[in-house]
C-alpha positions as CSV (number, residue, x, y, z in Angstrom):
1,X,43.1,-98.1,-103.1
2,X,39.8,-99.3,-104.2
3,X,38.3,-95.4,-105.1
4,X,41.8,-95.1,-107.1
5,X,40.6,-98.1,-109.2
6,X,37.3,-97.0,-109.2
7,X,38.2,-93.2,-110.4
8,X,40.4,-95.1,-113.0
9,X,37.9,-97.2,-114.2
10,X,35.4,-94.2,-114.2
11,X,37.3,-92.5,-116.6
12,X,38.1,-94.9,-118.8
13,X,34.8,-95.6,-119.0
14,X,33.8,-92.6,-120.1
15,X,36.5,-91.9,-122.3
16,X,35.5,-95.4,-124.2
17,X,32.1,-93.8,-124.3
18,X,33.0,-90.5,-125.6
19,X,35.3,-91.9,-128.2
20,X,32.6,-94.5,-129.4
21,X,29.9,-91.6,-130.1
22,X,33.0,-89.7,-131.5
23,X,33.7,-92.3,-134.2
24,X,29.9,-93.2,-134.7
25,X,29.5,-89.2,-135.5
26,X,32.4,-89.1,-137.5
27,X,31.7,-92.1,-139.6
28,X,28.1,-91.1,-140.2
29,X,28.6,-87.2,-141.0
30,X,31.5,-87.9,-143.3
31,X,29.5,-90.8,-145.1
32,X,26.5,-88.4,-145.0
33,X,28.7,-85.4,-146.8
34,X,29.6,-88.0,-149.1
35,X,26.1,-88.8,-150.0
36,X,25.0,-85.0,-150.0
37,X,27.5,-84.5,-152.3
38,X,26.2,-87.3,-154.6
39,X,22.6,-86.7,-154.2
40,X,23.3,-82.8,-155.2
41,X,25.1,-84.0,-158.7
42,X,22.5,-85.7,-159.4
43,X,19.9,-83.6,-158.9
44,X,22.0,-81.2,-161.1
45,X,22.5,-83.6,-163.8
46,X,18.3,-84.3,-163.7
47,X,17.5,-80.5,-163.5
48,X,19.6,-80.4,-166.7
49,X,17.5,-83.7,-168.3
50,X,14.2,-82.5,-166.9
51,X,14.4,-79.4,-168.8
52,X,13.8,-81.0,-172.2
53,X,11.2,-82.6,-170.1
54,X,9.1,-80.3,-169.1
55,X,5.3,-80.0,-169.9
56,X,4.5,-76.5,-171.6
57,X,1.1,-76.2,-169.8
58,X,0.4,-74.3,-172.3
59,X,0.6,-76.3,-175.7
60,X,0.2,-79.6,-174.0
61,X,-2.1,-82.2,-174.7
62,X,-4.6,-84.0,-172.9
63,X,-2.8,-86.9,-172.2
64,X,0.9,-85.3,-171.5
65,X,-1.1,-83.3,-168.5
66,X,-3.0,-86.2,-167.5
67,X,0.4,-87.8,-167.3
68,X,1.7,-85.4,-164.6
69,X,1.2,-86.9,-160.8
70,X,-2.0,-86.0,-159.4
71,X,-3.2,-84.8,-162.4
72,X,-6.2,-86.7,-164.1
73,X,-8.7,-86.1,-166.5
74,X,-10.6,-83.5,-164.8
75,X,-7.6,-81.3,-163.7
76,X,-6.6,-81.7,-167.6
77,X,-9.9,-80.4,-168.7
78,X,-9.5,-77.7,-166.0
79,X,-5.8,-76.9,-167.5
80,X,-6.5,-76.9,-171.1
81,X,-9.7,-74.8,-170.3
82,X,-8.1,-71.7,-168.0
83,X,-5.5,-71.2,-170.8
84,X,-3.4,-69.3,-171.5
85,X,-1.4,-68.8,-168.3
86,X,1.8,-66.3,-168.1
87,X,3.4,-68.2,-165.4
88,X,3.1,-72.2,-163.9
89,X,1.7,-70.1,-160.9
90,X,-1.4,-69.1,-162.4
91,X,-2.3,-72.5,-161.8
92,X,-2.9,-71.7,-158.5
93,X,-4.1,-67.7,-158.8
94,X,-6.8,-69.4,-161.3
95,X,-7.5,-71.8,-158.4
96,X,-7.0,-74.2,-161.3
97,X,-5.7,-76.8,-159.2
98,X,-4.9,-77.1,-155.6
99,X,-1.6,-76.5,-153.5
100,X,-1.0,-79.9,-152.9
101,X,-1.3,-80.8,-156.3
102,X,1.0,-78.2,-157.5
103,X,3.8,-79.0,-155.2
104,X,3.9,-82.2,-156.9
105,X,4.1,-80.7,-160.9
106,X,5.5,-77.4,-160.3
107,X,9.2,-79.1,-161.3
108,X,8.0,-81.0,-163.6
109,X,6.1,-77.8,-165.7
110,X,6.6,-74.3,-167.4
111,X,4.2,-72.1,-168.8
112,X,5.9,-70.5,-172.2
113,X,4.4,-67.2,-173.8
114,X,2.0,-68.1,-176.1
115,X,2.0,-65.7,-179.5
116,X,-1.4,-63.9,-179.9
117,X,-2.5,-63.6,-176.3
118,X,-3.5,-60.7,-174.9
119,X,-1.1,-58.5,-172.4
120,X,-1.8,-57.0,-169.3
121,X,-4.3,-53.7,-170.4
122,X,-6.2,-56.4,-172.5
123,X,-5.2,-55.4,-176.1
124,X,-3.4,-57.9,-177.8
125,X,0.4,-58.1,-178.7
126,X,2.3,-57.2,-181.7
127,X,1.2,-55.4,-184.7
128,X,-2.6,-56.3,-184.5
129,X,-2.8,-54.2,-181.6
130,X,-1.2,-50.8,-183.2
131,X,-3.4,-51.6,-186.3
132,X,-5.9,-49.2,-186.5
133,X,-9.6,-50.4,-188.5
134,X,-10.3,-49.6,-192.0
C-alpha cells in the first residue's frame, strides 16, 4: 500500500513538474514570437527612415562624419582625405578605419559614385576620357 502511494505520488509529481516547464516554455516562446515579430517591423520601418539618413561618405562634411559613433575628428580627417571611395567597404581596404569601428557605421553610411572620378584602368569617366588633345 504504501509503494502504491508512493508510485502515485511519484508521478504526479513529475507530471506537475513537466507541465510547469511546459507552460513556462510555452508562455515565454509565444511571448518571445510576439516580440520577434515586433522587433522585425520595426527594424523594417527604421531601415526605411534610415535611408534618408544615411551619411554619403563621400560628400559629407566634417562634422556629419564626426557625428557617426566612433568616429571623431581624426577618423574624419582620415575619411575626407582617402576619398573618393566606390563602396562603404573601402573604408576598410584603405585601412581608413578599423573593423571595430566600421561595424558600428557601416548601417548608418553609403558611399555614392562621385561624377569625375577616375574608373578602374585610371582614365577618367565620361566624355573627357574619349576626348582626344588638341
Amino acid at each position: 500500500m504504501f509503494h502504491k502511494n508512493t508510485r502515485a505520488l511519484a508521478v504526479l509529481f513529475m507530471l506537475s513538474l513537466f507541465a510547469t516547464g511546459a507552460f513556462a516554455q510555452g508562455g515565454a516562446a509565444a511571448g518571445s514570437k510576439d516580440a520577434a515579430k515586433k522587433t522585425a517591423s520595426s527594424d523594417a520601418s527604421t531601415k526605411k527612415t534610415k535611408k534618408a539618413d544615411l551619411v554619403d561618405i563621400n560628400a559629407a562634411s566634417k562634422e556629419e562624419l564626426t557625428a557617426l559613433p566612433g568616429i571623431g575628428d581624426a577618423y574624419s580627417q582620415k575619411i575626407i582625405d582617402g576619398r573618393p571611395y566606390t563602396t562603404k567597404r573601402d573604408l576598410l581596404t584603405k585601412k581608413i578605419v578599423p573593423q571595430a569601428t566600421y561595424d558600428q557605421i557601416k548601417d548608418k553610411i553609403i558611399a555614392h559614385h562621385v561624377a569625375g572620378a577616375t574608373d578602374k584602368k585610371g582614365g577618367k569617366k565620361g566624355a573627357a576620357a574619349t576626348a582626344t588633345p588638341k
